[in-house]
C-alpha positions in Angstrom: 14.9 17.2 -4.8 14.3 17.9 -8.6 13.0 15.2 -11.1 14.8 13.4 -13.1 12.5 38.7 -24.7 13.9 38.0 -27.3 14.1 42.0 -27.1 14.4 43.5 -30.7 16.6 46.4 -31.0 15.0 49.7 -32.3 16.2 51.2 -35.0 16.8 54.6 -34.4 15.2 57.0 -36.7 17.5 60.1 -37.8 15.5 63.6 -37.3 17.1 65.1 -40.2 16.0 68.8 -40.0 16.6 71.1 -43.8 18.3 73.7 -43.3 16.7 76.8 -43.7 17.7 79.7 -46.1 19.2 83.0 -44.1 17.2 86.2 -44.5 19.2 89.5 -44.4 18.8 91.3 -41.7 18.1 94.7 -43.2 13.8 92.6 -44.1 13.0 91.5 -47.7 15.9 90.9 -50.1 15.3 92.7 -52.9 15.7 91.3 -56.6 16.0 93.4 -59.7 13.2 92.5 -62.7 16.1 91.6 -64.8 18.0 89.2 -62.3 14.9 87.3 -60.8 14.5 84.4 -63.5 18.3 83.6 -62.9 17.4 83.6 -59.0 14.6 81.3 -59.1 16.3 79.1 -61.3 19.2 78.7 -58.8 16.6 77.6 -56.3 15.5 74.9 -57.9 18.8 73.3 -59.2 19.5 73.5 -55.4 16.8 72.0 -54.8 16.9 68.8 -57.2 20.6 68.1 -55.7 19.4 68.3 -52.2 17.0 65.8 -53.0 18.8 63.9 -54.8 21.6 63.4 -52.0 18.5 62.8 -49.1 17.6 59.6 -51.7 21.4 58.3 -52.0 22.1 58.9 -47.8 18.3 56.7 -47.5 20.1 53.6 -50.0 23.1 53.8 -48.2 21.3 53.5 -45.3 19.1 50.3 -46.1 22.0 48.5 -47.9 24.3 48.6 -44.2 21.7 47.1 -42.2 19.8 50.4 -41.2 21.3 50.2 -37.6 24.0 48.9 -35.1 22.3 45.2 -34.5 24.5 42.5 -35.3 21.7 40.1 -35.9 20.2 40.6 -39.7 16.5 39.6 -39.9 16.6 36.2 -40.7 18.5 35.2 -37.9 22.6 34.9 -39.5 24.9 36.2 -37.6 26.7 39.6 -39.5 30.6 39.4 -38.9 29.6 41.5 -35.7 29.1 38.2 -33.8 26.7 34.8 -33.3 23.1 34.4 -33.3 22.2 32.7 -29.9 22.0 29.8 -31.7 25.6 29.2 -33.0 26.5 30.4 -29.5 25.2 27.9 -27.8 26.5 25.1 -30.8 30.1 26.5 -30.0 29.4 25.8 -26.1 27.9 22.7 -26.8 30.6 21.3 -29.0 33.7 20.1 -26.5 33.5 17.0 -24.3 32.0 18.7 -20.9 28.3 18.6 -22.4 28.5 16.4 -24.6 30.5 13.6 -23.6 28.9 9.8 -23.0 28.8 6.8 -20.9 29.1 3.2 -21.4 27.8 1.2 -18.6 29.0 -2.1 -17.9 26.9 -4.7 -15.3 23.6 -4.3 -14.3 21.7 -1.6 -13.2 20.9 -0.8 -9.9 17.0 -0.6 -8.8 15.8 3.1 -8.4 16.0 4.3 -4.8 12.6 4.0 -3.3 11.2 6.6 -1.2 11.3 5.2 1.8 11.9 1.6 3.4 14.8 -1.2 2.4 16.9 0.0 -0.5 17.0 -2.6 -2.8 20.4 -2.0 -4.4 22.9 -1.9 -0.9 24.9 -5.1 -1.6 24.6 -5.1 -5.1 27.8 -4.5 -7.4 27.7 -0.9 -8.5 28.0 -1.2 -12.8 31.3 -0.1 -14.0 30.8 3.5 -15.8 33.1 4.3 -18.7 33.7 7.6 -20.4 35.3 11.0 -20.0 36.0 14.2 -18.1 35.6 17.6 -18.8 38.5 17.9 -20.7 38.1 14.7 -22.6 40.4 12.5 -21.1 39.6 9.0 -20.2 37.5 8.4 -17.0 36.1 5.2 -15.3 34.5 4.6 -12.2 34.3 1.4 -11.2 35.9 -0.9 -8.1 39.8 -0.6 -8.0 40.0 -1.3 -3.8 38.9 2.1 -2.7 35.6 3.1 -1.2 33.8 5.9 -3.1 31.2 8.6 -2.6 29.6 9.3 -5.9 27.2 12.3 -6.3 25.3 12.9 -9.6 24.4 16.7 -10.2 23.0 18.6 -13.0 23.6 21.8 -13.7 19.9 23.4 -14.1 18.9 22.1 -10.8 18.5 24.5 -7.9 19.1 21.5 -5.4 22.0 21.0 -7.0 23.3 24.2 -6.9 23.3 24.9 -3.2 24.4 21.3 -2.2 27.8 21.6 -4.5 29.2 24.0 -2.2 28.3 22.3 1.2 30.1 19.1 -0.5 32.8 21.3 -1.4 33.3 22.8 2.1 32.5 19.8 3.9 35.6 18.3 1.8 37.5 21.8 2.3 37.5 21.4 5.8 38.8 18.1 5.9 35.8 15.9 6.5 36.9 13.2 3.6 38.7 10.3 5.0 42.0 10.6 2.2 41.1 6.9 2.2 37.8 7.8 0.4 37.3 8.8 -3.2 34.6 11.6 -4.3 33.8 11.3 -7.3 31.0 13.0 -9.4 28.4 12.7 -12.4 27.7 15.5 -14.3 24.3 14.7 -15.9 21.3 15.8 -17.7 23.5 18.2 -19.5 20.7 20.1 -21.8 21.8 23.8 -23.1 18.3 25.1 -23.3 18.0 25.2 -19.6 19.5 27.5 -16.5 23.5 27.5 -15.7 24.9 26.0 -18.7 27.5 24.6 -19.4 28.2 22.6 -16.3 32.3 22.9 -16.2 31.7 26.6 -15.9 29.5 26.3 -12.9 31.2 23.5 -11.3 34.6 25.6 -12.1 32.6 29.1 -10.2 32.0 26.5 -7.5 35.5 25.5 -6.8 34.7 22.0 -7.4 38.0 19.7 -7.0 36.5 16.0 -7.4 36.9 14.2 -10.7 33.2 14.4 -13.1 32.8 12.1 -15.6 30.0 13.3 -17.9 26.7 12.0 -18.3 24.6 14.1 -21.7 22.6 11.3 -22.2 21.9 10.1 -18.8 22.9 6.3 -19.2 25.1 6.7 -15.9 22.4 8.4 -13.8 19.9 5.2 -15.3 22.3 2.9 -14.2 22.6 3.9 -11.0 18.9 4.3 -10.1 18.9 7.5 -9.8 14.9 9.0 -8.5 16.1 13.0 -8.1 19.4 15.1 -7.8 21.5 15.4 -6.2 21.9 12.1 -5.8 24.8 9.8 -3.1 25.7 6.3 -3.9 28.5 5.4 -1.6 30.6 2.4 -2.4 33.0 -0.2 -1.0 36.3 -1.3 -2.2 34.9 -4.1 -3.8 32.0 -2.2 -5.8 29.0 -2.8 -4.1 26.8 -0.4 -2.6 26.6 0.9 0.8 24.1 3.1 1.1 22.0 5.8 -1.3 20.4 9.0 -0.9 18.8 11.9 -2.8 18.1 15.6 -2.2 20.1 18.4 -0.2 22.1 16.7 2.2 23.7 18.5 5.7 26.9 17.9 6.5 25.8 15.6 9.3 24.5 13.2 6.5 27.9 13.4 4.5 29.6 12.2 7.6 27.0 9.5 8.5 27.9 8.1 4.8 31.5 8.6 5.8 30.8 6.3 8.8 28.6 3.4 6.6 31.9 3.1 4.4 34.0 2.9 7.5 31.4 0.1 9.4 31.4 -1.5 6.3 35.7 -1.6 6.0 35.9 -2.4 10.0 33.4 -5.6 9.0 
């Protein structure tokens, strides 16, 4: 159960090597007296314009950027791309991470860990908000029993228990007169495996997820550690709770709470 390099590209240095002045096979050119001056004046006009193309390459240079990095040194983003930063503001802006609940009712106890829970009887409070793609969501009593499981993304309990829900549910296990439902919570884009839609989307996930950033839902329900189980009846009220990695043999003991509870 889980509680509730930068690496700096080098810039690459160009080994510029002058090119060096052929020398006539046949040994030492020879100069006449009267033609050396003119000679040695060549030289150095050569020279000065070498130089002074070296010095206009070097501004070129430092006025591009000096290298292939996209990132300039104060930590804007060139038209090569985003700083992590506004990468993670443009992941962070649609309603999958950052979408809220209202709660409506009172809150249920935490789950102790171990003895009596204090919360099976009690109406589960009405959660209001959206999905992953914004659209309305609400989960409250409407005459059909419900599992609820509330996952967050950067949690490694989390992330092997979504595909033994999904399987368990892939294979048929869900009564069709059961409703999963699930609570995407927690949602923080500094830690591991965000954004959640994309995982839960990798995972194959097929049961409706309201969203949770601020954690009002996962408060409301008592939540101690994720993943999380509250199982309701038609009317609302709880069944029975659970945290942590769950087998498939507890997914169909809740399974068979909700139906004792319907047979009673």
């Amino acid at each position: 159960m889980t509680p509730p390099t930068d690496r700096r590209p080098q810039a690459t240095r160009a080994k510029g090597r002058g090119s060096r002045a052929d020398r006539s096979r046949g040994g030492r050119p020879q100069q006449s007296r009267s033609g050396g001056g003119r000679s040695r004046s060549s030289i150095v006009v050569a020279a000065v314009v070498g130089a002074v193309v070296v010095v206009a390459l070097i501004v070129a240079v430092v006025a591009g950027g000096g290298g292939d990095d996209d990132t300039a040194t104060d930590g804007t983003a060139t038209d090569g791309g985003a700083t992590g930063q506004d990468a993670g503001d443009a992941a962070g802006s649609d309603a999958a991470t950052t979408g809220t609940v209202e709660v409506s009712g009172t809150p249920l106890p935490a789950l102790p860990d171990s003895g009596d829970d204090p919360a099976v009887g009690q109406a589960f409070p009405t959660l209001t908000g959206v999905d992953q793609s914004g659209a309305p969501m609400t989960i409250t009593a409407d005459g059909r029993p419900k599992m609820i499981v509330f996952v967050a993304h950067w949690c490694p309990h989390c992330q092997r228990e979504v595909p033994v829900v999904q399987d368990w549910v892939d294979e048929g296990n869900l009564p069709d007169w059961v409703d999963l439902v699930s609570v995407s919570t927690a949602i923080d884009p500094t830690r591991p495996n965000f954004p959640p839609d994309a995982w839960l989307a990798d995972e194959g996930w097929t049961a409706p997820v309201l969203v949770d950033a601020d954690n009002a839902a996962a408060e409301a329900a008592g939540l101690p550690a994720y993943p999380y189980f509250v199982a309701i009846d038609p009317e609302g009220k709880v069944v029975t709770r659970a945290s942590g990695e769950l087998s498939t043999e507890a997914l169909d003991a809740i399974v068979a709470d909700l139906t004792a509870t319907a047979a009673g």
